[in-house]
C-alpha positions as CSV (number, residue, x, y, z in Angstrom):
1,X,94.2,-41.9,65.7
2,X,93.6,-38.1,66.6
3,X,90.3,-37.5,68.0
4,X,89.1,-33.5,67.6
5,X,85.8,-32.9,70.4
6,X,84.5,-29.3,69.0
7,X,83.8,-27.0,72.3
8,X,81.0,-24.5,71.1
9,X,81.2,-21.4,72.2
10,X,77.6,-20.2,73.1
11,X,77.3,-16.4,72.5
12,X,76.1,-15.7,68.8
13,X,75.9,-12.5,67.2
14,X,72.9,-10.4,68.3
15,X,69.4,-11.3,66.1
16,X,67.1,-8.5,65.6
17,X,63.9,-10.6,64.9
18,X,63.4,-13.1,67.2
19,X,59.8,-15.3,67.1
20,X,59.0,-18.7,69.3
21,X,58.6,-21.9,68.4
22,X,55.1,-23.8,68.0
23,X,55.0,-26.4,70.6
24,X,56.0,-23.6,73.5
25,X,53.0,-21.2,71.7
26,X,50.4,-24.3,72.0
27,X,51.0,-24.0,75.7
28,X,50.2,-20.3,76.1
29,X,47.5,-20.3,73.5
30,X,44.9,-23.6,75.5
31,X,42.8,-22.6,78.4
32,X,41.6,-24.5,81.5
33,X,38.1,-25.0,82.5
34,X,38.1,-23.0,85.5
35,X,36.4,-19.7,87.0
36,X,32.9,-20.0,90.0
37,X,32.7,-23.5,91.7
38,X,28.9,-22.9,89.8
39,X,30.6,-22.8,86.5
40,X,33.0,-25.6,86.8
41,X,30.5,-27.8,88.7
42,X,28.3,-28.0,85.5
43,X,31.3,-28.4,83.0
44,X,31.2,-25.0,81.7
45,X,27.4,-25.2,80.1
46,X,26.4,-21.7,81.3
47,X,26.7,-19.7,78.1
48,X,23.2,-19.1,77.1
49,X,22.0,-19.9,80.9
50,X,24.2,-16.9,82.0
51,X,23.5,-14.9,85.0
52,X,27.1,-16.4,86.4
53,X,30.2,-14.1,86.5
54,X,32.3,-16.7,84.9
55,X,30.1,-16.7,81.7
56,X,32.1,-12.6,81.3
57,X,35.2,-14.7,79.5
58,X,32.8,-16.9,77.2
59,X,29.5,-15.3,76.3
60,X,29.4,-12.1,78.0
61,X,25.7,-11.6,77.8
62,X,25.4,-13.9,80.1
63,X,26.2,-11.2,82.8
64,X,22.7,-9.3,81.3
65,X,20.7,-12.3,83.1
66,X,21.5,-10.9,86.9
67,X,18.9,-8.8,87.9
68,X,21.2,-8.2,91.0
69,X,24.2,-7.2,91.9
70,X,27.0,-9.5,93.2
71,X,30.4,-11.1,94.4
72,X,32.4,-13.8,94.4
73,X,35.3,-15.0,95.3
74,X,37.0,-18.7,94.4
75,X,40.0,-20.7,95.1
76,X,40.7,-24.5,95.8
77,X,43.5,-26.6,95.4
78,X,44.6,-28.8,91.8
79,X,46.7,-32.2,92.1
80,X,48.0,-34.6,89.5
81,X,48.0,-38.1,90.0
82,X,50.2,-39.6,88.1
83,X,53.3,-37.3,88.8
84,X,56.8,-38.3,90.1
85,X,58.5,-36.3,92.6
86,X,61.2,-33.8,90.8
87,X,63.3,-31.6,92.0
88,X,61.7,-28.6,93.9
89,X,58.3,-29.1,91.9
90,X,55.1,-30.0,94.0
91,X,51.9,-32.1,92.4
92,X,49.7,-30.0,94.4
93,X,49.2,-26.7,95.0
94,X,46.6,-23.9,96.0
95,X,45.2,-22.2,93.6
96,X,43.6,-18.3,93.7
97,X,40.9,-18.8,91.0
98,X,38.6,-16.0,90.2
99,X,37.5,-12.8,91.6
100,X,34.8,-10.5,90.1
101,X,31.8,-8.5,91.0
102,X,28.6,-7.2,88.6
103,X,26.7,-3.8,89.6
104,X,23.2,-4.2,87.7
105,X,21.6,-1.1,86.7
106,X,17.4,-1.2,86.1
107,X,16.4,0.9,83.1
108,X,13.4,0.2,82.8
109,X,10.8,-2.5,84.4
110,X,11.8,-5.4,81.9
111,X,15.7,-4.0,81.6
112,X,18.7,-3.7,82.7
113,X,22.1,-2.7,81.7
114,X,24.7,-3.9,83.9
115,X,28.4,-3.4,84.6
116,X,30.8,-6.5,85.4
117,X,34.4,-6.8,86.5
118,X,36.0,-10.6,87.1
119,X,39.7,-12.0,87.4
120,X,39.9,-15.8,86.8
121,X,42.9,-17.7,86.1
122,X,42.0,-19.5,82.6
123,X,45.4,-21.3,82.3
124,X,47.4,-23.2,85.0
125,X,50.5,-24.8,83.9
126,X,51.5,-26.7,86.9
127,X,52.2,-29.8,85.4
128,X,55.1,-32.6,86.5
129,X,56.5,-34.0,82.8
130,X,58.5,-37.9,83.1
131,X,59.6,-40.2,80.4
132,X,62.4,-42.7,79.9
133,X,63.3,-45.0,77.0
134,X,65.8,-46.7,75.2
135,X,67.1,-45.2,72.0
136,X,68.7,-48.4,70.2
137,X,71.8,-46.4,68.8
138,X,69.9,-43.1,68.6
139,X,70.5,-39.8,70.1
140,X,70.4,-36.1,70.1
141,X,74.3,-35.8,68.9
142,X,73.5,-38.4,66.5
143,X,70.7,-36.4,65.1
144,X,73.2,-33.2,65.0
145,X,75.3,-35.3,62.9
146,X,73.0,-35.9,60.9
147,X,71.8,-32.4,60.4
148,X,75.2,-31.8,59.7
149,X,76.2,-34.1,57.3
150,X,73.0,-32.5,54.9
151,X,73.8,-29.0,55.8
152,X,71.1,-28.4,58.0
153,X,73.1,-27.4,60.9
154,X,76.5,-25.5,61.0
155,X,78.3,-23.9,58.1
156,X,81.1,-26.1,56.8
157,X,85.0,-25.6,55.5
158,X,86.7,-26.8,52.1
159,X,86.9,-30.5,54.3
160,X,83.7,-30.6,55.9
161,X,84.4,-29.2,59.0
162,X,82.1,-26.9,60.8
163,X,82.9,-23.4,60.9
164,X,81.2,-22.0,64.4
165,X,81.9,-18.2,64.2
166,X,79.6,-18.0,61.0
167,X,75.7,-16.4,61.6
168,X,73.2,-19.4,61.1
169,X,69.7,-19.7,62.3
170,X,68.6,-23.7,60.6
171,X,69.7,-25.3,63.5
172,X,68.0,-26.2,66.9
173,X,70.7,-24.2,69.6
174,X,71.4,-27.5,71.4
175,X,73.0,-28.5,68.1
176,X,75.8,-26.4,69.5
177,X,76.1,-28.2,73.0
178,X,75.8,-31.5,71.2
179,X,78.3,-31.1,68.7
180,X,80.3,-32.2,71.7
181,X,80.0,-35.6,70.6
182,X,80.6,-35.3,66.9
183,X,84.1,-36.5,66.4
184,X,86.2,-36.3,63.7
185,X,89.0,-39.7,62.7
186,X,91.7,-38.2,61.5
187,X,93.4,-41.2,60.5
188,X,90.5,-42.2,58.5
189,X,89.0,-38.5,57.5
190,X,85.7,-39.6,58.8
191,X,83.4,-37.7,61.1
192,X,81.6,-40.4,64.0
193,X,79.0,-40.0,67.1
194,X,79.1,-41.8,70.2
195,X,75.4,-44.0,69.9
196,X,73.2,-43.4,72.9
197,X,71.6,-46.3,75.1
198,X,69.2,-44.7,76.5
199,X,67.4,-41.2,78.5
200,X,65.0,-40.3,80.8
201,X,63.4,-36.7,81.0
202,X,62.0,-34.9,84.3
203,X,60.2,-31.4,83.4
204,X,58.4,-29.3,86.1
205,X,55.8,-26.8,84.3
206,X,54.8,-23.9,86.5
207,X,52.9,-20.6,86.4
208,X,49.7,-19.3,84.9
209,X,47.8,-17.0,82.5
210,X,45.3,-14.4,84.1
211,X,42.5,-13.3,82.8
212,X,40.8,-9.3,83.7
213,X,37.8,-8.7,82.0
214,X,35.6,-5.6,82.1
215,X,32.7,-6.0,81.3
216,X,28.7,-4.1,80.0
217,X,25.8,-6.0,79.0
218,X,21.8,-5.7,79.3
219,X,19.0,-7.3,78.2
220,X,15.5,-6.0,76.1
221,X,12.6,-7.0,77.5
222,X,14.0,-9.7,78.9
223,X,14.2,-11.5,75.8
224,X,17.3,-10.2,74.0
225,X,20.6,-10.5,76.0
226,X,23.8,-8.8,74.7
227,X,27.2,-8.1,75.9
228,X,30.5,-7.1,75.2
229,X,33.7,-8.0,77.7
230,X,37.0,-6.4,76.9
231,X,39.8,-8.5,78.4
232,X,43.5,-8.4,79.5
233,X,45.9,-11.6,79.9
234,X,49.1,-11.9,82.3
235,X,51.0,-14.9,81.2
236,X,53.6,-16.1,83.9
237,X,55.2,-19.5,82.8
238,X,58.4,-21.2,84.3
239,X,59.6,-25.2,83.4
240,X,62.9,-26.6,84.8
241,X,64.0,-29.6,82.9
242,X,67.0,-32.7,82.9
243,X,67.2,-34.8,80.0
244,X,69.7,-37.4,80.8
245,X,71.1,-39.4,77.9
246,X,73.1,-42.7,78.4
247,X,76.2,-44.0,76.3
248,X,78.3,-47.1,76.4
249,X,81.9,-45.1,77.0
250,X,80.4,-43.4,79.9
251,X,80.3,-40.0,78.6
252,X,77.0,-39.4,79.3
253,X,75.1,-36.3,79.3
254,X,73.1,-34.2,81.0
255,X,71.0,-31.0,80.0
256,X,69.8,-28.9,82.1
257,X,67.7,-26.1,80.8
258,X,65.7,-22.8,82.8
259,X,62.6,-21.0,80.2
260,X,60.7,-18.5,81.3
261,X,57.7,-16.9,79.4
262,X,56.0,-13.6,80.3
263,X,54.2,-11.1,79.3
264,X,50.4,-9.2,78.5
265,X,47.7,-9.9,75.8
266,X,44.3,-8.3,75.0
267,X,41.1,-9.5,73.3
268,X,37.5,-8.5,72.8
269,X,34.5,-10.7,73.3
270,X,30.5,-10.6,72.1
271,X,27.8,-12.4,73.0
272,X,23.8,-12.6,72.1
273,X,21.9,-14.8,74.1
274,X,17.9,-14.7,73.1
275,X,14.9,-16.4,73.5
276,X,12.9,-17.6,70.4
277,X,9.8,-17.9,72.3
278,X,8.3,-15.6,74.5
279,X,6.6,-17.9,76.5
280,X,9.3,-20.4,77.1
281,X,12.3,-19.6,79.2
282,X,14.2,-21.9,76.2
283,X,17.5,-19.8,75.3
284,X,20.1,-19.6,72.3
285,X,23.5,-18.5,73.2
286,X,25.3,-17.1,70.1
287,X,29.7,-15.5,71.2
288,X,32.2,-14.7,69.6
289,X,36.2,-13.8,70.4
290,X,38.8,-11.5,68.5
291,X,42.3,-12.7,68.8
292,X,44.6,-12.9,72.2
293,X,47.2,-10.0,71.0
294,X,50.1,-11.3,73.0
295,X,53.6,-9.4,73.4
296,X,55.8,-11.4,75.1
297,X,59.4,-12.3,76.4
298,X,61.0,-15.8,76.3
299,X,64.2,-16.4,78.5
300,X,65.9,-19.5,79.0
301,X,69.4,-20.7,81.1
302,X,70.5,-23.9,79.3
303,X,73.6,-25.9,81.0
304,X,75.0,-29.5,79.0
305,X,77.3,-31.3,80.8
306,X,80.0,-34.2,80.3
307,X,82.6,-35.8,81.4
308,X,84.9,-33.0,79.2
309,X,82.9,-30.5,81.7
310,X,79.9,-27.4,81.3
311,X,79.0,-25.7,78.5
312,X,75.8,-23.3,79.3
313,X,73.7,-20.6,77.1
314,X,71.5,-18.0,78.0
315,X,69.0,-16.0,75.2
316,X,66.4,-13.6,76.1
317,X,64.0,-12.0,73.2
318,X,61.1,-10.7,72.6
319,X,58.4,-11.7,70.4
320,X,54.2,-11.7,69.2
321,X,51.8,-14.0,69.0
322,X,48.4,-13.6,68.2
323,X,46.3,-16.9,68.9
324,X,42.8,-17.8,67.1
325,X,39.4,-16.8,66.8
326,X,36.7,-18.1,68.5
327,X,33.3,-18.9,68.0
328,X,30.6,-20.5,70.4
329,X,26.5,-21.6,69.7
330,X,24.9,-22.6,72.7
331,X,21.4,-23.6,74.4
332,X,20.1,-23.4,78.0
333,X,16.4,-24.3,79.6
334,X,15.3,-24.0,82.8
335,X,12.3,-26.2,83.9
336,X,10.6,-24.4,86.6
337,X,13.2,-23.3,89.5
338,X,14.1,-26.3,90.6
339,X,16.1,-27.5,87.0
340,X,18.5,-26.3,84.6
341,X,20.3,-27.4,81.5
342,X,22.8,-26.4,79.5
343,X,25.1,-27.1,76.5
344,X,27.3,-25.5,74.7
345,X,29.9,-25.7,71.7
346,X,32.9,-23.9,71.2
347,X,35.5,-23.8,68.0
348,X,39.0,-22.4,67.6
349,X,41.4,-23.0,64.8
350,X,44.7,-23.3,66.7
351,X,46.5,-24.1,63.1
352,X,45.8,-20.3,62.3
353,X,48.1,-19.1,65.3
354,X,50.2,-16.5,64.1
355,X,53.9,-16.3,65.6
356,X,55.4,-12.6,64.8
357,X,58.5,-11.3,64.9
358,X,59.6,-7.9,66.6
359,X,60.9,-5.8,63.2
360,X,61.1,-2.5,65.0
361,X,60.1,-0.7,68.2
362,X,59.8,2.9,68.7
363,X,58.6,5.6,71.6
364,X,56.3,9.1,71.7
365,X,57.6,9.8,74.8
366,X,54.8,8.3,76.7
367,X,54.8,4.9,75.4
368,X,56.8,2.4,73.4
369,X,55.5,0.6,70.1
370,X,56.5,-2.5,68.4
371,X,56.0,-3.3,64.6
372,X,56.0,-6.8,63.4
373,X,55.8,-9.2,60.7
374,X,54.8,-12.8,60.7
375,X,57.5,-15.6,61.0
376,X,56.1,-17.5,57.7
377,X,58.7,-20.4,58.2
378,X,57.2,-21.3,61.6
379,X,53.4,-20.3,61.0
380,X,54.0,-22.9,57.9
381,X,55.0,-25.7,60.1
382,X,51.7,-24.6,62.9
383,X,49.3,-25.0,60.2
384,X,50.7,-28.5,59.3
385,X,51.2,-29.2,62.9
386,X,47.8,-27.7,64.6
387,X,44.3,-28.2,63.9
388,X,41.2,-26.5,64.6
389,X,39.7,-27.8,68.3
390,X,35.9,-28.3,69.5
391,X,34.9,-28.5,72.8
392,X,31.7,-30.0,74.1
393,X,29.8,-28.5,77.2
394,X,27.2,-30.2,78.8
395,X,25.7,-29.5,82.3
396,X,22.6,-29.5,84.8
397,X,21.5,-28.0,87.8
398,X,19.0,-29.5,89.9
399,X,17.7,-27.8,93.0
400,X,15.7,-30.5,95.7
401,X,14.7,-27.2,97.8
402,X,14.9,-23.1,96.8
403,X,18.4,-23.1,99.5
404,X,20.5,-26.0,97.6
405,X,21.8,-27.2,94.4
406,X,23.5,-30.1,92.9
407,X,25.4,-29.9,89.8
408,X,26.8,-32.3,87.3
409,X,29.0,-31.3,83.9
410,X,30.8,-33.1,81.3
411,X,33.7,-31.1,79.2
412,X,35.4,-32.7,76.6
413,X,37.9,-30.9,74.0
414,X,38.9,-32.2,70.9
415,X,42.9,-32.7,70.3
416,X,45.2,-29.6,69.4
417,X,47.9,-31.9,67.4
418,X,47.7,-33.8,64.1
419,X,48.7,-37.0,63.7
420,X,52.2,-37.1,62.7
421,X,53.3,-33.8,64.1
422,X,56.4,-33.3,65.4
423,X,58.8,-30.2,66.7
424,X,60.9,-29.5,63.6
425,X,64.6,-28.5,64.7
426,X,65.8,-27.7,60.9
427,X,63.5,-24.6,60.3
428,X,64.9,-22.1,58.9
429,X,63.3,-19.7,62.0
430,X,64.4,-17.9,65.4
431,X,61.7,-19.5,67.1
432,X,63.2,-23.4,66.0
433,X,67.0,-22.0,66.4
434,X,66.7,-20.5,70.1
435,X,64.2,-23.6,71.2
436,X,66.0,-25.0,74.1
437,X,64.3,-28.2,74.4
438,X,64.2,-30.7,71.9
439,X,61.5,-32.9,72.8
440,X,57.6,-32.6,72.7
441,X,54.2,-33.9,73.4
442,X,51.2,-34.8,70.9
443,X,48.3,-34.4,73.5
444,X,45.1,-36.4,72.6
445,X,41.1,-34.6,73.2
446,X,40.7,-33.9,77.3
447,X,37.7,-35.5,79.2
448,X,36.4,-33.3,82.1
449,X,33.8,-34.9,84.6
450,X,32.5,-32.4,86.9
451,X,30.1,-32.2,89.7
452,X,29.3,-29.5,92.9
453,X,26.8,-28.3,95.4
454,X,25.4,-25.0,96.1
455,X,23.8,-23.6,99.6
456,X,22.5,-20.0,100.3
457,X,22.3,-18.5,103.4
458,X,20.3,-14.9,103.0
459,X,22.5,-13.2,100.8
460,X,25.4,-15.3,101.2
461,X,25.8,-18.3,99.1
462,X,28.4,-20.7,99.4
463,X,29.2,-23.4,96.9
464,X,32.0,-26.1,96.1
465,X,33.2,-28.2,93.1
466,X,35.2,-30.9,91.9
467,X,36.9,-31.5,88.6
468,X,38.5,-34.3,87.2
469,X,40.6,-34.1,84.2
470,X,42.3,-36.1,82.1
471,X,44.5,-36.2,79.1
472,X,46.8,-38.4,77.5
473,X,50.0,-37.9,75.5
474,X,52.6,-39.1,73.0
475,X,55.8,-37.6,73.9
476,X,59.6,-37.8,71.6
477,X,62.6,-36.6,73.2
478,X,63.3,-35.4,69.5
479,X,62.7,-35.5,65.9
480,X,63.2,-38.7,63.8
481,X,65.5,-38.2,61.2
482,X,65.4,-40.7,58.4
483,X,68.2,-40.2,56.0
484,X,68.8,-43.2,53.0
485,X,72.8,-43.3,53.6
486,X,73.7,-46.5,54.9
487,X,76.6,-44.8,56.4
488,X,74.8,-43.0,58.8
489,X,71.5,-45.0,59.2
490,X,67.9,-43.4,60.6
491,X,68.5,-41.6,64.1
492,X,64.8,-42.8,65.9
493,X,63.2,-42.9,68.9
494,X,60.2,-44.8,70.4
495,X,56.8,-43.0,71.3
496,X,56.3,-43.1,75.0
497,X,53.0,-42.6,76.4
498,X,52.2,-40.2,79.2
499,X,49.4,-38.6,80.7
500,X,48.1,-35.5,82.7
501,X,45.4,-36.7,85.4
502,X,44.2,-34.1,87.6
503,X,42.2,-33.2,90.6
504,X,40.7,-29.9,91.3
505,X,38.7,-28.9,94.5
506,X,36.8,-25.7,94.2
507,X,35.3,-23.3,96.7
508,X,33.5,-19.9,96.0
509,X,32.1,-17.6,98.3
510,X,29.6,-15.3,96.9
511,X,27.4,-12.2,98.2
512,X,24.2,-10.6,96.6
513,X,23.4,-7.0,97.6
């Protein structure tokens, strides 16, 4: 018997439209609760109580309630519970959370039109990912076998070989590092796969997306609150992952694999916050937000290795993604000085996130453009994998003298995922062909308990606030392929629960002058 291991050779001919892939989007798209110790002491349930900086990203007339002008400054430190030491990575860090000021301008008795600027960091991605399972006969090169076998992965000869020096994008790129254990008998003309026992996967997830609004607002008569925030968005992701699979002939393999994300986005915000009654200090919060207009570059360094040795593969690209609208309604009432409440809903349709590729890119001498086009293929397999998500703000205030305050909030977001989704490696798109991770996480809704205190001094206040979130999770080190040949069987893995538990400790220092 003659055994034929196929050695892929990584580079591939250059792509000009390159898009990403759903799951990695997802990531970049959600937000955080995060921004003044204030704002994340009450849950976020400031939007039609306003008069805090961190209302600039959510309902920016909110910033037309300060009849003064102001500072802040936050940071703290977030820790996950549940994580297990990996590599380099660290389950707690400090954090630099927010940054802003607002300059309030009286134009008349009863108005104002003010001017606000604030940085806050509204997504933080340090994260420590770990799973391990048996896999009863399945596995990655099984599944690459499979995709194989139905033409789903590399283009075949007269005999049903592949052919690797042919252009293809249906196949997941790690199909190419884990054809390594697709063997062909040549005694029996029959292609095999070495059965997997087992894995275990350690991911560190690093980085963050910053948020720069700018900000004007005012209110009439101090009844009618508007405001209009223009904002700008750094994104700065890293993950460093092993996936470690297990066989019986003691070939096992590992996969190392480096992706970086970067890159700027822009949105505009509006906001109307009023008061239906004149005589009570009752509000209605009423925001709305365009689209996150992302351009961004994806990089990744992705090394398999066996006992026949390394094979590695680098990509970088390019690509756009424009995430969802969204919409908030919210109510606040104040009961004297000493008490204030506040809820607030918001809405997003994350199925509606629209992955583009780069068709064309061209300069005036003073700036470069990019056109684009939307990758249908993977916007297809979004809407059937996303859904629209609610969150749920609720929050007091309650002040025992004029100098102190004690806050308590409640934040809970609906899940992103449908039931049943799953990261599709046979898509016909860029963004499922350069993936360099097979595996992915169904996240179910996110509970947020928060509570803080408040003291001013003069014109100094000083206030701190702790956040506890959690989130649990289905994760698959790959898709389950089901196929009806008895020669080849259904290549299937178990669902194995994780979670995300985290602990946030928030201090800003703020000034009013």
């Amino acid at each position: 018997m003659k055994k034929y291991i196929y050695m892929i050779a990584m580079s591939l001919a250059a792509v000009p439209a390159l898009a990403q892939e759903t799951y990695e989007n997802a990531k970049i798209a959600g937000e955080d609760l995060n921004g003044t110790a204030r704002y994340v002491g009450m849950g976020g349930a400031m939007d039609a109580l306003g008069a805090d900086i961190s209302t600039i990203g959510t309902n920016p007339a909110g910033i037309g309630l300060f009849r003064k002008s102001s500072a802040s400054l936050s940071f703290g430190v977030v820790s996950q519970e549940d994580a297990a030491s990996f590599s380099s990575a660290s389950k707690t860090k400090m954090s630099f959370d927010q940054l802003g000021f607002v300059v309030t301008t009286r134009t008349s008795p009863t108005s104002f039109v003010n001017f606000a600027f604030n940085y806050h960091k509204s997504r933080n991605f340090n994260y420590i990912l770990s799973a391990a399972d048996g896999l009863n006969n399945a596995s990655q090169n099984k599944l690459t076998y499979a995709k194989q076998k139905n033409g789903l992965a590399f283009p075949a000869d007269n005999q049903g070989r592949p052919i690797f020096n042919e252009p293809y994008i249906s196949c997941n790129q790690l199909d190419d590092i884990y054809a390594r254990g697709i063997n062909y008998d040549e005694g029996q003309n029959t292609w095999y796969y070495d059965p997997a026992q087992g894995y275990t996967l350690d991911r560190s997830h690093t980085g963050y997306v910053g948020e720069y609004d700018f900000n004007i607002s005012g209110n009439i008569n101090n009844r009618v609150y508007l405001g209009l925030t223009i904002g700008i968005h750094d994104v700065h992701y890293t993950h460093y992952g092993e996936y470690y699979e297990t066989y019986a002939n003691n070939n096992n393999i590992l996969v190392a694999d480096d992706r970086d994300i970067s890159g700027t986005g822009a949105d505009i915000k509006a906001g109307i916050i009023f008061r239906p009654l004149e005589e009570s200090p009752f509000r209605i919060g009423l925001s709305v937000a365009t689209p996150t207009f992302y351009k961004l570059t994806t990089s990744n360094y992705t090394t398999l290795s066996d006992n026949g040795g390394t094979a590695w593969n680098t990509e970088s690209y390019k690509f756009k993604l424009y995430t969802p609208w969204k919409f908030g309604l919210s109510v606040g009432h104040t009961v004297g000085n000493y008490l204030a409440l506040g809820a607030g809903f918001d809405y997003a349709d994350y199925g509606s996130l629209d992955t583009r590729y780069i068709t064309d890119s061209y300069s005036d001498g003073w700036d470069t453009y990019e056109e684009s086009k939307s990758d249908e293929v993977m916007n297809r397999h979004t809407e059937q994998s996303l859904k629209g998500v609610a969150t749920l703000k609720v929050g007091a205030e309650l002040k025992p003298d004029p100098a102190l305050a004690v806050r308590l909030g409640y934040n809970y977001v609906t899940p992103m995922y449908k039931d049943g989704a799953f990261k599709d490696g046979t898509l016909d798109s860029d963004g499922s062909y350069y993936s360099s991770a097979t595996d992915y996480t169904n996240w179910d809704a996110t509970h947020r308990i928060t509570c803080g205190v408040g003291y001013n001094i003069g014109k100094l206040n000083i206030s701190a606030a702790y956040q506890y979130a959690t989130q649990k999770g289905k994760f698959m080190p790959f898709m389950n392929y089901l196929d009806n040949d008895t020669q080849l069987d259904d290549n299937v893995a178990n669902e194995v629960s994780v979670s995300n538990k985290r602990h946030q400790v928030l201090l800003t220092l703020g000034y009013t002058f």
